[in-house]
N, C-alpha and C positions, 0 to 999 in steps of 0.2 A: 753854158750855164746862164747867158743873159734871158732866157729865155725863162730860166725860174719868177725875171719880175713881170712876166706876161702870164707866168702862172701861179698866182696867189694860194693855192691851195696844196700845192706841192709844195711850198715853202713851210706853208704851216704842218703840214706830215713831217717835216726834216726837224723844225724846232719840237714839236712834240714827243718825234720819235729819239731825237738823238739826245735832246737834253744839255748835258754836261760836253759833250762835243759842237753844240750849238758854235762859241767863240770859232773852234777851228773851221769849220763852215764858213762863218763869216769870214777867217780870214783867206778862207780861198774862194769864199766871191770876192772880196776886193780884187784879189790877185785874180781872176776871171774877168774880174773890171778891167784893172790893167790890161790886162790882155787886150780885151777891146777896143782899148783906145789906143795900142798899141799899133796895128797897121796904119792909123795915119801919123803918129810918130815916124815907123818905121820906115812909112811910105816917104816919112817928109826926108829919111836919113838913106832909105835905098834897103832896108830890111823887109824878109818875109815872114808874116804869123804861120805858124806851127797848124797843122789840120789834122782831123781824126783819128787814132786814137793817143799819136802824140799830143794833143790839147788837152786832153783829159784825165792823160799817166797820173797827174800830181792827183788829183781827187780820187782816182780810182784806188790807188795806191792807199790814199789814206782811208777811204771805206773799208778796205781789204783788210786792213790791220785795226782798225772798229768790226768788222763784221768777227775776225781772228779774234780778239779779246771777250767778244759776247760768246763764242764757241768754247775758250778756254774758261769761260766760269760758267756755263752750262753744266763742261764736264765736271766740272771741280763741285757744283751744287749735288749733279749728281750722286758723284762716290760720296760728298760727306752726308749728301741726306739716306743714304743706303745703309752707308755705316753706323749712321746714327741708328736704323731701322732695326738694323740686325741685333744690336747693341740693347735697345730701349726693348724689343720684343723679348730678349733673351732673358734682360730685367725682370720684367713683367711674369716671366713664365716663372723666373725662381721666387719671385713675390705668391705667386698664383700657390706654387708647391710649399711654400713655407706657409702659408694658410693654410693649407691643407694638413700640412702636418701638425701645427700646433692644433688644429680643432681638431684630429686626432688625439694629440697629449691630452688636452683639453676633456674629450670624450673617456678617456680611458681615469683619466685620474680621479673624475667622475663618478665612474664606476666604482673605482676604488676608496672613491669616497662613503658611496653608499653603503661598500661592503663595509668598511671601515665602522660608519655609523650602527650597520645591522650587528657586527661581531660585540662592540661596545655594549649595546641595549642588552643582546644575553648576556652576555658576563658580568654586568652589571645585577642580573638576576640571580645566576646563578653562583655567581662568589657570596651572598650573604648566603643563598641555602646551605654550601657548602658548607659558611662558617657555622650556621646553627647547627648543622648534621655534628659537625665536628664539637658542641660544645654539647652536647646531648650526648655524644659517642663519651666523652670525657666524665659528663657527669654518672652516668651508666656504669662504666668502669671502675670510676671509684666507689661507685656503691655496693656492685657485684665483688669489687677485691676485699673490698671492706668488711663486707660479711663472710666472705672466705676467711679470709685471717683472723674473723672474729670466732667462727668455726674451728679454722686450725688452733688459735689459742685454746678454746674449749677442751680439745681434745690432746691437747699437748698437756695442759695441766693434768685432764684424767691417767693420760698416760702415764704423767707423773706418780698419781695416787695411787694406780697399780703397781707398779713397779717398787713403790713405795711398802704396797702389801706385801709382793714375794720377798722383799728385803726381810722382812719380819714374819714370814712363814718360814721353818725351819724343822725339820722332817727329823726324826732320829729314826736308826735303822731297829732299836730295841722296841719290840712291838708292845712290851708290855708298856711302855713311857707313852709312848704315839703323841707325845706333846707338840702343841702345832704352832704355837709362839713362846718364842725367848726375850719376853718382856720385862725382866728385869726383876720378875715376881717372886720375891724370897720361896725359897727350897718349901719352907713351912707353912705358909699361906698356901701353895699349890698342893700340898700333901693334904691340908683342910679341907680346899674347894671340893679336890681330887673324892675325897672321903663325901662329899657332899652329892656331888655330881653321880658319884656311883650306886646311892640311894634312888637319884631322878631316872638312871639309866640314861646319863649323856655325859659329855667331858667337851672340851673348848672349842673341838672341830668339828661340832655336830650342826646339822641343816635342818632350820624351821621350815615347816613347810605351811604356808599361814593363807586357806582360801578365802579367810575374810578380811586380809590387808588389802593393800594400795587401793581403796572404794569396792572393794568386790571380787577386784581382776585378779584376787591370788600374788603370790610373793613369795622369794623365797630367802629365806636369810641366814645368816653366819650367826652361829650362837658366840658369838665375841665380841667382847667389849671397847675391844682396840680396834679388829680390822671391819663391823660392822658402820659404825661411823665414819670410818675412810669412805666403804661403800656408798654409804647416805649421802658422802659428799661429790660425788659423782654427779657431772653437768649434764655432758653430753644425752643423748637418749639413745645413741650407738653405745654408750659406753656399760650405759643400766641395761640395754637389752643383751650386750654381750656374757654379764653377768649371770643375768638371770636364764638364760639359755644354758650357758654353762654349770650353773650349779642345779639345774633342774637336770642336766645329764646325769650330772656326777650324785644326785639321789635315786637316778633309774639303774645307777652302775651294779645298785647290790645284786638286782635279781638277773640282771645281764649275763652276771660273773656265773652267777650258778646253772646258768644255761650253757655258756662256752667253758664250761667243766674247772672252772677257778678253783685249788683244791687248799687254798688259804681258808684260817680260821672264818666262817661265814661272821657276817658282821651284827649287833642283834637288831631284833628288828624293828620298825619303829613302835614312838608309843607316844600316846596322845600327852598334850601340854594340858596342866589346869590353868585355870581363869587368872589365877597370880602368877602364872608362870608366862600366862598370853602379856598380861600387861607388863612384866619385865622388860620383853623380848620387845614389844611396841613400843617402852622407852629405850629402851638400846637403838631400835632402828631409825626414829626421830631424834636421835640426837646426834650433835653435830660432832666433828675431829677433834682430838684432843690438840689444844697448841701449845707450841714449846713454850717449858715452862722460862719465867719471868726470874733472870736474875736477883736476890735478893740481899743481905748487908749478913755479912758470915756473921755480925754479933747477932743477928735476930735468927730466933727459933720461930719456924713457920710449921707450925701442924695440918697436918695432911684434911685434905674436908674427907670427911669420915662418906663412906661408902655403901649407899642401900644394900638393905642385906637383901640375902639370899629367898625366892617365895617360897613359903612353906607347902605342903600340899594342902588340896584342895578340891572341890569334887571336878572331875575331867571335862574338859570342852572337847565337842566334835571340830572344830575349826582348825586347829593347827596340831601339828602332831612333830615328832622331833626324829632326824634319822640321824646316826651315827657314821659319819664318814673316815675314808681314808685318808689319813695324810699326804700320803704322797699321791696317790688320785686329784685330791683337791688342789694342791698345789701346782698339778698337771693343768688344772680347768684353769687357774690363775694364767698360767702360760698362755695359755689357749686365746684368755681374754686379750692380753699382753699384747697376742699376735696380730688378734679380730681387728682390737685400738690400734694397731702400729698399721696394718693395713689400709683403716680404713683414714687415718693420720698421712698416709704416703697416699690416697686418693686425693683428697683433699690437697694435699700438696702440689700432686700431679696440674688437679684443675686448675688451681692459682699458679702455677707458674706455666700453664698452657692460657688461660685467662688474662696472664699479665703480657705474656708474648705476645696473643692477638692484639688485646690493647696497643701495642708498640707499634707492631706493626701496622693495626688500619690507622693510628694514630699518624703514623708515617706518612701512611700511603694519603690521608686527607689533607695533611700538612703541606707536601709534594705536590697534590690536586691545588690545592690552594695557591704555592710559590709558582707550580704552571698556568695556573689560569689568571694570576696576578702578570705573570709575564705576558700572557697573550695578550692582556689588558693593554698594558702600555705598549705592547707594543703594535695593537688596534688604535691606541691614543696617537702613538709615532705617527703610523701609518694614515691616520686620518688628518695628521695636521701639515705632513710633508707632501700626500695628495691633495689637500685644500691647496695648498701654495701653489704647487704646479700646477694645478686649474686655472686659480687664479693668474698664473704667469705667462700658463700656455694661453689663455682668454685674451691676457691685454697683449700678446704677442701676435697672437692670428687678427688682432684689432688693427696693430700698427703694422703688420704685414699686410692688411687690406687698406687703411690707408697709405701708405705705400705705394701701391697697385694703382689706385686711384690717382697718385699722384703722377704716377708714370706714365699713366694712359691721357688722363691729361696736355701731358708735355709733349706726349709720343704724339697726341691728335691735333696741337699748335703748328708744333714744329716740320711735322711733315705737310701741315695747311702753308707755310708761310715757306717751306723745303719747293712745293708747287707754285707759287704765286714766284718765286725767285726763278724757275726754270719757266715758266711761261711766259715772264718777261724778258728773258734774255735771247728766249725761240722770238719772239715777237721783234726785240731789236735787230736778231739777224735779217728776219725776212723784210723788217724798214726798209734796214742798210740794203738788202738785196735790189728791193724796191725801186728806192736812189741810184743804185747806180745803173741800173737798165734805164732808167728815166735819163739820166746825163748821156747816156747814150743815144737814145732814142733823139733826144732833143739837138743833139749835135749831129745827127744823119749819120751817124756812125754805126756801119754793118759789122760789127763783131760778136765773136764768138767768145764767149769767158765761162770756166769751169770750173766751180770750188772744188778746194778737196773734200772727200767725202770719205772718211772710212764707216768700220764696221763697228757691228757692239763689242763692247770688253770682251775680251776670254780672259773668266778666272782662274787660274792656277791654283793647285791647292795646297794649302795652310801646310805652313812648315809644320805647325805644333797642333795637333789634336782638342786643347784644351793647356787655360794658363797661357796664352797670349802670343800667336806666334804673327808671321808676314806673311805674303803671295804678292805675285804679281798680278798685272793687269797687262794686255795685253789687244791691239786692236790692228788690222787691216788697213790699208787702200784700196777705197775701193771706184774711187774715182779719181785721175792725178788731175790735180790743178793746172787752170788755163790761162791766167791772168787773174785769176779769180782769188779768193785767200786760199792763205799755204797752211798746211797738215797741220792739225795740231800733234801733242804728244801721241808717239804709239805704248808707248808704256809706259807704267807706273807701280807703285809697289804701296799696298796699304796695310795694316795690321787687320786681324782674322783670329777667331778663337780666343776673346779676352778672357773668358766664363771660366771660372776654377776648375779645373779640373774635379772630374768625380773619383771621391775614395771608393772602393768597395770594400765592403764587409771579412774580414782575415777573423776566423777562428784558428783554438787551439786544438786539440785530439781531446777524443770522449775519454771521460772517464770511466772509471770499470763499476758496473753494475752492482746500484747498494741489494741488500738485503732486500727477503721479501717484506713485506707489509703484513702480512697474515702468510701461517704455516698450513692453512687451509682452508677451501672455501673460495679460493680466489684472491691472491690478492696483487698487488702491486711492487715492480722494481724500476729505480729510474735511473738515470746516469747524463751527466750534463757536460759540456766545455763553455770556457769562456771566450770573450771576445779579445781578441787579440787587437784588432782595428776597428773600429767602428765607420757605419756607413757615414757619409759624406757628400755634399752639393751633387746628389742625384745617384752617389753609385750604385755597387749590386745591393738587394739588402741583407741583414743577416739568416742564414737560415735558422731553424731552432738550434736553440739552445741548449735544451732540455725534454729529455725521449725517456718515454715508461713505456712498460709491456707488461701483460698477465704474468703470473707465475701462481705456484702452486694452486692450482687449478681445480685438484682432487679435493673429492666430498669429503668434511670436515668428521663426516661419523662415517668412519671405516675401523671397522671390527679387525682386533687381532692378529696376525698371523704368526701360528701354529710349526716347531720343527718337528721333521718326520719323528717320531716314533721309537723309543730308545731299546735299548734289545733287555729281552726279560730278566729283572736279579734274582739271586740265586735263595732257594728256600727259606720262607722265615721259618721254618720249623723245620724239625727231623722227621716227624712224627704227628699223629692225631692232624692232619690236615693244614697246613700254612697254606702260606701264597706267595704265588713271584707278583713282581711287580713292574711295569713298563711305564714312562711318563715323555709326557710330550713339555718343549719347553715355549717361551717366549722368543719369535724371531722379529717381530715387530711389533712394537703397542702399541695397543686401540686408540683413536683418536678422536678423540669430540663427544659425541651420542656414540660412539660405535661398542661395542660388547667384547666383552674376552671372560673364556669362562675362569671359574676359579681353581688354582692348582689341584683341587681335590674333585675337580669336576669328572665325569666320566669322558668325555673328550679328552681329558690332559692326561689321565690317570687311572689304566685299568688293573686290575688283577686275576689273577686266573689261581685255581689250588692246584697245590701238590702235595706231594709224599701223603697220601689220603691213609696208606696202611697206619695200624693201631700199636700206640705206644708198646702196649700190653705183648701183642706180638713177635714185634722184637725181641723181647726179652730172654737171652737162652737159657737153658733147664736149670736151676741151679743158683739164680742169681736173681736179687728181686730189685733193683735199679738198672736202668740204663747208664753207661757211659756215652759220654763226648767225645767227638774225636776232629780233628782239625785243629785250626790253627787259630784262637783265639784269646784275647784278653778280657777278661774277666774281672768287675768290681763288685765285692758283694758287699752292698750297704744294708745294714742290720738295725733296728729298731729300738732304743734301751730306753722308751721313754715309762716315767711311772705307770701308763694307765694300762699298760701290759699286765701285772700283777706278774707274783712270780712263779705262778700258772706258766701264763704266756709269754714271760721271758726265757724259762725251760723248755719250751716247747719251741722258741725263735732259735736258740742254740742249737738245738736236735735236727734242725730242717737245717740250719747254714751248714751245720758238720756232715751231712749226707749229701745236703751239694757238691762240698769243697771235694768230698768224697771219690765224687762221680764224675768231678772236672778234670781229677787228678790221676785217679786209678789207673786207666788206659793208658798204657807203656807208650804208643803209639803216638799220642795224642798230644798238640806242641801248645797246651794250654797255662796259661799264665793267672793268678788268681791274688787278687787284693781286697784285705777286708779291710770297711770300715765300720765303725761303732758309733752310730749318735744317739744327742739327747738334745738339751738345751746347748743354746750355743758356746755356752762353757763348757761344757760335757760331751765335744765330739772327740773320736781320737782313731787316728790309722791302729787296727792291728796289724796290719802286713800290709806294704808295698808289692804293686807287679813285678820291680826289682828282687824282691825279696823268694814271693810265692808264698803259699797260707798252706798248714799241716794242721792236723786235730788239734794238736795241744797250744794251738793258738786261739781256734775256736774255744775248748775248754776253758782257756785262760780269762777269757773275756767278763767281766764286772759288769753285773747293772747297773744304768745309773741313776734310775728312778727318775729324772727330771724331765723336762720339756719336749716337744720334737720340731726339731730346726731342720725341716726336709729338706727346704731352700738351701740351707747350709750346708746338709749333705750333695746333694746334688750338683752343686757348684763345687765341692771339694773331688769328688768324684769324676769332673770333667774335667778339672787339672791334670788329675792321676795320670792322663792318659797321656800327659807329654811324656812320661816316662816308658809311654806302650812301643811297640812293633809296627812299623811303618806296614807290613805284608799281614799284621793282624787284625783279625775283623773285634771290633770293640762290643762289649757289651756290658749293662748294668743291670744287677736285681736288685730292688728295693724291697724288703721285708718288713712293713709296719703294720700297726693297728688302728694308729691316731691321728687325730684331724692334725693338717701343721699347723704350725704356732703361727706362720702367714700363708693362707694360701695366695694368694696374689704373688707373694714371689716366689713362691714354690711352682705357681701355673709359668712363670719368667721361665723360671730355672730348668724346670722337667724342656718347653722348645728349644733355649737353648742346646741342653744336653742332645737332643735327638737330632739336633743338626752334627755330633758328631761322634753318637755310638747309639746304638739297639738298646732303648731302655726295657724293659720289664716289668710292672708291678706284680706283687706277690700283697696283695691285701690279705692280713688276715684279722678272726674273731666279730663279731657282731659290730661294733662298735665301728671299725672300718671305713674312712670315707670314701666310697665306691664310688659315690655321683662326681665328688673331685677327683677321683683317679681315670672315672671314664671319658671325663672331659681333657685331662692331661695325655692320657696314653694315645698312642699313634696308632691308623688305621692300617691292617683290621683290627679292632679291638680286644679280639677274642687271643691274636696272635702275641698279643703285647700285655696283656692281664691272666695270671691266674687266682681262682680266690678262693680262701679256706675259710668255710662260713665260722669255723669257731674252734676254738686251738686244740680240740683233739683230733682235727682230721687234717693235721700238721704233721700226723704221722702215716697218711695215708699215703699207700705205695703207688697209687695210681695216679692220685694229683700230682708225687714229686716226682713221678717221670713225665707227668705233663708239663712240668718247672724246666727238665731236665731238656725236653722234646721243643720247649720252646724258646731257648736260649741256644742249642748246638743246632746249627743246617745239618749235619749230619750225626748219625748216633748207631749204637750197637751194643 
């Protein structure tokens, strides 16, 4: 080592290189000094200095354990800058993925924002139209019910004044009286008029008939002083047309009657009014109801206001002329009106409480549109202000997640710079120390051999724990054994591995079961959803959907009908003169959408074919001039007793019901059951015989006119009762025998469907008068099967029509 101060330059390599070992240096050059000066010491005392590599041990030694210590923080910079590597990378990348994901949140909530802002703009449009729609549908309504019910009151009041009339029309059956109000008119003032009136040729039920009243258009009026003002007070123009239609019948009835062979005293006939007799009658008709009179103080005597007299004659007007009616006809047409008003008071009715229902209901359904589109509102309001957030959170998240990132990369590009400068300088001090000590060698003529240890690179072992922080070892070789040289550093060690959280993956729950479709056709939509049981987590799997929809009802929205086969043919509706069977197809599926289905009465659903073609007439054996019935049937025979019959055609309605009852009953054979009924007005209907019972002549004989109204309706619905009391194994049937319009037909058209959903009706129209148009519209097809008609009450006794009566009520006969 003396030879370092011959070499100035290798001194300054040792102080530069070693640094903080400098002191130890020097103090083994002193001790290398000593050394030196030690053989002449030694010399002077008889010792010998130490030579080659023994001289050098002490130095070598300690380079060996400096060069050892610059190897053990080598490794040591290694693994911590490695770790740090793995560590700061791994960072970095869950910085990189949280960026990523919040400018997805970011992105999406975005979107949701927009949608958010677009659903808002409409609804904010379409909530005031709605509200106007709704307050226009409101005002509408009340204007529409409003005139309804001012309508209905109209005609409720009329109805009243009718009603108010027949109260005060009152028929005596003494023809010679025929008095047609019981107004309170002393016995002797009526024996006056009466004397008066029989002069004019009229009396108090007679009909003006006036073509140059109401402006031109003709008029017809009540020569009465009581019920013409009731009429004058009549609102409606349903109610004045009812009138006048009916009392211009009931002045066509005289010469009707004498055509359908009325064999009552003919009525006389009319006779022109004079000019005093016109003006009476045109103050009678302009003037208004009598009102009840005005209570007054019992001391005070009130004299009656004296009363226009009577017109005298005068020379005759062409204009109005006067006809003398029947009582109880006329009082029939009052029914009639009665009916026409109460019908058309039950339409009216009908529309206002079909008008107030829609009301309700679109009023609902708007209100409903309204509370749902007010909910969508806020809850587009929700939606827009809880996606603002999340933008804004997910925005400043994916901010401070990128600086973050930045911060980390940063650190990660310091510390691995400064990870390097720390490992190249401690390579750099071994190779010094290497340096130095071949130099000490060299210099001391010393031939040796010296071999550091030298192993291999780490083997890493793998991580106990996958993720969430686990150890491994490290592990390294020999791969050259040391010769003097420095000694092994560690062969193993053990670092942590896998600090990074572990990833959750996504755990759902089981689907739910598929909601309903969306649409019943046409296409439309089902969906069915699970929730999330675990949510995803620092990287794991992610969730799959949620939420899964598929087509459903698929089929074209207009699909027509389908049709069941074909029913097998019923049994004759006649015996005789030609009926028909009948086959009907039903409903197995309804149409849908635009699709078509025809109507029950279509020939598709509903065919008929004839039978029993042979001729009533021929049936008939030698001897016998009706057919009998035979089978197994129940029977109502409803009868007609209303006034406008006369007692013509009330004698002649008897005479036909007794040749029926006759013909149902005669045949021993024949397991026929027969119930009569009698109407009129709906005070005036009455069972003569129950099915219970069964019907003989002297029940028909017994039966009473009743002169008043015809409540068909009434009858018809009393008549489908009847039948709880029939024969389960009996085939049902009804003959209806009248002349006259009903008192309603509207519910009479009700009453006649009902009934044919559960017996074989029949009409038997008879006489002129007859309403044929409303019976052809109520009777069931074929029509010819289900009507017979007698144009006029003497061929009531015709033997051919009542075996066509007979022929079309029994399927079988003989």
């Amino acid at each position: 080592l003396n030879g370092t101060r011959h070499a100035p330059q290798l001194a300054a390599l040792i102080r530069a290189r070693l640094g903080r070992h400098g002191a130890a240096l020097r103090g083994h050059r002193s001790a290398s000094l000593v050394q030196d000066e030690a053989p002449a010491n030694m010399s002077g005392t008889g010792g010998k200095a130490p030579k080659g590599y023994e001289a050098l041990r002490p130095a070598t030694e300690m380079l060996n354990g400096m060069m050892k210590e610059a190897s053990m923080k080598l490794d040591l910079s290694q693994i911590t800058c490695a770790r740090f590597h793995r560590n700061q990378v791994m960072l970095m990348q869950v910085a990189t993925r949280d960026v990523a994901t919040f400018n997805g949140q970011a992105a999406e909530a975005r979107a949701q924002v927009l949608k958010a802002q677009a659903a808002i703009g409409m609804l904010s449009e379409k909530i005031p139209a709605v509200e106007g729609e709704l307050a226009e549908h409101r005002r509408t309504c009340r204007s529409e019910i409003d005139t309804l019910k001012f309508q209905v009151g109209i005609v409720t009041r009329d109805l009243g004044v009718v009603r108010k009339i027949l109260t005060m029309v009152k028929c005596d059956d003494d023809k010679k009286k025929k008095a047609l109000l019981q107004a309170g008119v002393a016995d002797e003032e009526d024996d006056a008029e009466d004397e008066d009136d029989e002069d004019a040729g009229l009396d108090e039920h007679s009909l003006v008939q006036c073509a140059q009243c109401n402006n031109g258009q003709g008029m017809i009026m009540l020569k009465n002083a009581d019920i013409q003002p009731l009429l004058n007070d009549l609102q409606s123009e349903v109610a004045r047309g009812f009138v006048q239609e009916q009392l211009k019948s009931a002045v066509q009835d005289d010469g009707a009657e004498a055509e359908d062979g009325e064999e009552e005293d003919s009525e006389e006939e009319s006779v022109a009014l004079t000019e005093e007799q016109v003006r009476h009658m045109t103050a009678i008709m302009t003037s208004p109801a009598k009102k009840a009179d005005n209570k007054t103080d019992e001391g005070l005597r009130v004299e009656p206001m004296p009363v226009p007299p009577k017109p005298v004659d005068c020379a005759p007007t062409n204009g109005c002329r006067l006809t003398k009616g029947s009582c109880g006809r006329l009082r029939d047409r009052f029914l009639l009106v009665e009916g026409g008003i109460s019908d058309r008071l039950d339409e009216l009715t009908a529309q206002l409480s079909k008008l107030e229902h829609y009301c309700e209901r679109t009023d609902a359904s708007l209100v409903a549109q309204l509370a749902s589109l007010g909910d969508q509102l806020r809850e587009a309001q929700a939606s827009l202000a809880a996606s603002t957030k999340l933008q804004i959170d997910s925005e400043s998240q994916a901010a401070l997640k990128g600086r973050l990132h930045a911060q980390l990369k940063k650190e990660f590009t310091k510390t691995l710079t400064q990870c390097c400068s720390e490992q190249n300088e401690a390579r750099s001090e071994i190779c010094a120390l290497t340096k130095i000590r071949g130099e000490l060698y060299k210099m001391e003529g010393a031939k040796i051999f010296i071999a550091d240890c030298a192993v291999s690179e780490w083997v890493v072992a793998e991580c106990s724990a996958s993720c969430g922080g686990g150890s491994r070892k490290l592990s390294r070789t020999i791969t050259v054994a040391p010769n003097g040289g420095t000694a092994c550093p560690p062969l193993t060690a053990t670092e942590g591995c896998n600090a990074q959280p572990c990833p959750v993956d996504c755990r759902l729950g089981a689907w739910s079961g598929w909601s309903s479709c969306s649409a019943k056709c046409g296409g439309g939509v089902r969906q069915r959803s699970r929730h999330i049981k675990v949510p995803t987590k620092n990287g794991g799997e992610p969730c799959e959907r949620t939420e899964e929809a598929e087509p459903c009802n698929v089929q074209s929205c207009n699909r027509n009908c389908v049709l069941s086969r074909w029913s097998s043919w019923s049994t004759c509706s006649k015996g005789c003169d030609t009926g028909h069977a009948m086959r009907t197809r039903t409903v197995k599926k309804p149409a849908m959408g635009m699709g078509r289905c025809p109507r029950p009465t279509h020939r598709s659903r509903r065919l008929f074919k004839a039978c029993n073609k042979q001729s009533c007439q021929r049936l008939l054996p030698p001897g016998r001039s009706y057919l009998r019935c035979t089978g197994k049937l129940d029977v109502v025979l409803v009868v007609d007793s209303s006034g406008s019959l006369g007692s013509y055609g009330w004698a002649q309605s008897k005479k036909l019901a007794g040749v029926l009852v006759e013909a149902f009953t005669a045949e021993k054979d024949a397991d026929i059951k027969v119930a009569m009924l009698e109407f009129s007005s709906r005070r005036k209907t009455k069972w003569i015989t129950h099915l219970t019972e069964g019907t003989k002549q002297s029940d028909v004989a017994g039966m009473r006119w009743f002169r008043s109204g015809t409540a068909t309706d009434q009858a018809l619905g009393m008549a489908q009762a009847e039948f709880v009391y029939g024969r389960p194994d009996a085939s049902p049937v009804v003959l209806v025998i009248t002349d006259g319009k009903p008192s309603s037909a509207r519910r009479t058209l009700q009453a006649s469907r009902s009934l044919q959903k559960k017996a074989k009706l029949v009409w038997l129209p008879i006489g002129r008068r007859a309403p044929v148009g409303l019976i052809n519209k109520m009777a069931a097809t074929p029509k010819r099967d289900h009507i017979v008609r007698f144009r006029d009450f003497r061929l009531m006794s015709d033997k051919n029509l009542i075996n066509s009566v007979i022929g079309a009520t029994c399927p079988a006969v003989k």
